[in-house]
C-alpha positions as MATLAB code, in Angstrom:
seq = 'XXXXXXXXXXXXXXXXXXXXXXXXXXXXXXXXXXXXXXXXXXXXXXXXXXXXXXXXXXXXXXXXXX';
ca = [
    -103.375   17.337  -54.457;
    -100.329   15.895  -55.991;
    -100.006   11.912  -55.219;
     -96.404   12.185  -55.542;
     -95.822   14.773  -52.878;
     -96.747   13.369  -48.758;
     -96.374   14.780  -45.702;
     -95.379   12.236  -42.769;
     -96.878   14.314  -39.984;
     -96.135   13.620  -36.182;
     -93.390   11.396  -36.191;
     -90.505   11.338  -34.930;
     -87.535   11.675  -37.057;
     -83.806   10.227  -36.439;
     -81.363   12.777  -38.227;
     -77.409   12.491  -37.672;
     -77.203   14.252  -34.279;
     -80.977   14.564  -32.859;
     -84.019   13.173  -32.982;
     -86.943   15.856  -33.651;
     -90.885   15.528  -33.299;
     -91.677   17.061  -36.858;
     -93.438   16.841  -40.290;
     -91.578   14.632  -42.881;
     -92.563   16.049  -46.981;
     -91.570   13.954  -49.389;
     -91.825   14.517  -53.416;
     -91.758   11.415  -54.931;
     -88.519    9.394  -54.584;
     -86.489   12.831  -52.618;
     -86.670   14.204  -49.070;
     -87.841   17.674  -49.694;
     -88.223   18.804  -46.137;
     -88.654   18.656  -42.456;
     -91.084   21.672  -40.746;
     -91.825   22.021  -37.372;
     -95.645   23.843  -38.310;
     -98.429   22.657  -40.667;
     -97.466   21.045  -43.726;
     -98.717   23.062  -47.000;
    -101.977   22.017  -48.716;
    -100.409   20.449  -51.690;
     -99.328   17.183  -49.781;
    -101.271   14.043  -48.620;
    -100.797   14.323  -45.004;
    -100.326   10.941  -43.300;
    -100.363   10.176  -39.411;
     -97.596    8.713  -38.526;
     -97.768    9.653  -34.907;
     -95.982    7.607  -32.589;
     -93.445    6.021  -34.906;
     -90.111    6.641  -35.778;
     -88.843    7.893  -39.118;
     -85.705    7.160  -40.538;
     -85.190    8.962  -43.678;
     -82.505    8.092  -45.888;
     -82.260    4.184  -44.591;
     -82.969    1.870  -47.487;
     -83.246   -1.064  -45.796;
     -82.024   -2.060  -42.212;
     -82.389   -5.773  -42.295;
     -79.797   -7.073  -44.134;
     -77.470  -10.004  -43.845;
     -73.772   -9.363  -44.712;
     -72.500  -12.699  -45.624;
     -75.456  -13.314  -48.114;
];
């Protein structure tokens, strides 16, 4: 099992015009997916059941004027 490559599995996920209850895979620093089934064997699966993901948002708290 590669440590770079993780599966997010059971969130929820906010994309552009939905939000979906799916598996998140991630390889490394890049987004490499979003599946609706069982994530393949080569990822760390995580639970993240019951939270929200939002991937692609570096940061959400920041102040402006700083």
């Amino acid at each position: 099992m590669s440590k770079r490559k993780k599966a997010f599995v059971g969130g929820n996920i906010v994309l552009p015009d939905r939000t979906v209850q799916a598996t998140l895979l991630v390889d490394g620093d890049v987004i490499s997916g979003i599946l609706h089934g069982d994530a393949p064997e080569e990822y760390e699966q995580i639970d993240v059941t019951g939270k929200v993901l939002l991937p692609g948002v570096i940061d959400t708290h920041v102040h402006i004027w700083d």
